[in-house]
N, C-alpha and C positions, 0 to 999 in steps of 0.2 A: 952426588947424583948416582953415581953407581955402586954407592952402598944399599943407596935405597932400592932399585931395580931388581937386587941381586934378592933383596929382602923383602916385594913382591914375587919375582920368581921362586924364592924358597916356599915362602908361606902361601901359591894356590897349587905346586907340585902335584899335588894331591886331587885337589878339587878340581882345576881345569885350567886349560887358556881358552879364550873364547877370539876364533880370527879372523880378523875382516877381509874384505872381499878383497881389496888389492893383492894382498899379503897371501891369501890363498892362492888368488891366481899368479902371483909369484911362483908357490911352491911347485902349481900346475906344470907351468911352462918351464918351469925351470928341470923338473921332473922329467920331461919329454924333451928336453935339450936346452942345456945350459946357454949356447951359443945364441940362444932365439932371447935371453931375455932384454940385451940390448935392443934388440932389434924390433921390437913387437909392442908397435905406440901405443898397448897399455899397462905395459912393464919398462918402459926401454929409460924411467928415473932410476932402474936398478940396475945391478952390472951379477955377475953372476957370483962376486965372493958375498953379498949379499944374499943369494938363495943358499949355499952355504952354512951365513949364519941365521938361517932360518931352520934349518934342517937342525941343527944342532936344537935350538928351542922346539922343535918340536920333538925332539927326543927327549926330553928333558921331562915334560909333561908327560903324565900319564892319560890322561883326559883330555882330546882335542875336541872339543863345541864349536857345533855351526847350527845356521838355522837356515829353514828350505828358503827365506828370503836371502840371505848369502849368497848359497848355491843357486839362486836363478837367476845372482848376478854375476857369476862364475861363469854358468853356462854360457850367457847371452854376450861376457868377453870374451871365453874360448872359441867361440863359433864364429869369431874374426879373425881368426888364424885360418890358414892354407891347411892343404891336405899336403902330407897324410900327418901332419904335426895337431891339426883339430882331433883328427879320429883320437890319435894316441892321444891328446889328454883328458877328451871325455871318456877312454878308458882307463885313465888315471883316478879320476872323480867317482865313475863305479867303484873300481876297487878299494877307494878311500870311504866308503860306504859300510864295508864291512871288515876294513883293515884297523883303523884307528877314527872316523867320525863317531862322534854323539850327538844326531842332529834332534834340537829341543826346537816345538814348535808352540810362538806365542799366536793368537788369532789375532787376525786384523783390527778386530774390533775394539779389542786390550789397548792395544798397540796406538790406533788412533784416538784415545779418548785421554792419551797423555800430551801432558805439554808442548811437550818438546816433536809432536807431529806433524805439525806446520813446517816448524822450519826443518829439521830434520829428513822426515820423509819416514817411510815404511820399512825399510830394512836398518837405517842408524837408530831408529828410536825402538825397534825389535830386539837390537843388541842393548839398549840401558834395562828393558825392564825384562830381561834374558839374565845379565850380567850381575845387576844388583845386588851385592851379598852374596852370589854364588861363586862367581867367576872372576879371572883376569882379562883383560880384552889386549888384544895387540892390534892396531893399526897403524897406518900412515898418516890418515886425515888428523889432520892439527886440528879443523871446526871440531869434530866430535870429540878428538880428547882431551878438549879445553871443558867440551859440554861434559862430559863424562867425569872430567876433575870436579867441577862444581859440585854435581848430580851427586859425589862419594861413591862414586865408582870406580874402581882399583884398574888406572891404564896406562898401557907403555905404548909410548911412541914409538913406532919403527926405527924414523929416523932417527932417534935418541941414542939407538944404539946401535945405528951405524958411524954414528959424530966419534961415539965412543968407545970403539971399538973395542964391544963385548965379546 
């Protein structure tokens, strides 16, 4: 298993990783204190050597992708946090704007006239026809990257490589 990981991460270096919402707002809060991601019931399945090894993957890449459906589910967790720990990481998300984001915008209308929109929803089925052929995806959600294995779209479980301590 972690030959193969090592050998998606090699071969989209280049091209991108594309990160879901959890995994972002990991890097958020973790960004703005480590301490907080236990503690903060939409991060608190992570511990903070965790956002760690997230940071390392996100150096790794050249190319971080997001889409405004992501970030408005970034937002809408960040703005559950307390001050002054909110403030700082919606200025964490600004600066991620023009520090290392490439936010690609599919239209809704794309987006809902696939399959997989029903069950999915507007921001998981955003990320299959985002990802397809172009990108790596990193998330948590097992539904989607079960969907996203099917679909031939290249993804790593988070947890996968916390189990296995990449």
């Amino acid at each position: 298993m972690m030959e193969y990981i090592n050998e998606l991460l090699s071969r989209y270096r280049q091209k991108g990783i594309l990160i879901d919402t959890n995994i972002l707002l990991l890097y958020f809060v973790g960004t703005v204190n480590r301490e907080r991601i236990s503690k903060f019931k939409r991060t608190q399945q992570f511990i903070p050597e965790d956002y760690d090894l997230l940071q390392s993957i996100i150096a790794y890449f050249r190319n971080i992708v997001t889409t405004p459906n992501i970030l408005t589910e970034v937002n809408s967790l960040t703005n559950q946090l307390s001050e002054p720990e909110r403030s700082r990481c919606l200025a964490e998300i600004a600066q991620g704007f023009t520090a290392f984001f490439n936010e690609f915008y599919v239209d809704s209308k794309t987006i809902s006239t696939d399959g997989s929109f029903i069950r999915f929803g507007l921001t998981d089925s955003g990320i299959l026809q985002l990802a397809r052929n172009q990108y790596l995806v990193l998330t948590d959600d097992l539904k989607l990257s079960v969907h996203l294995e099917r679909e031939e779209v290249d993804v790593i479980n988070f947890n996968q490589l916390r189990t296995l301590g990449w």
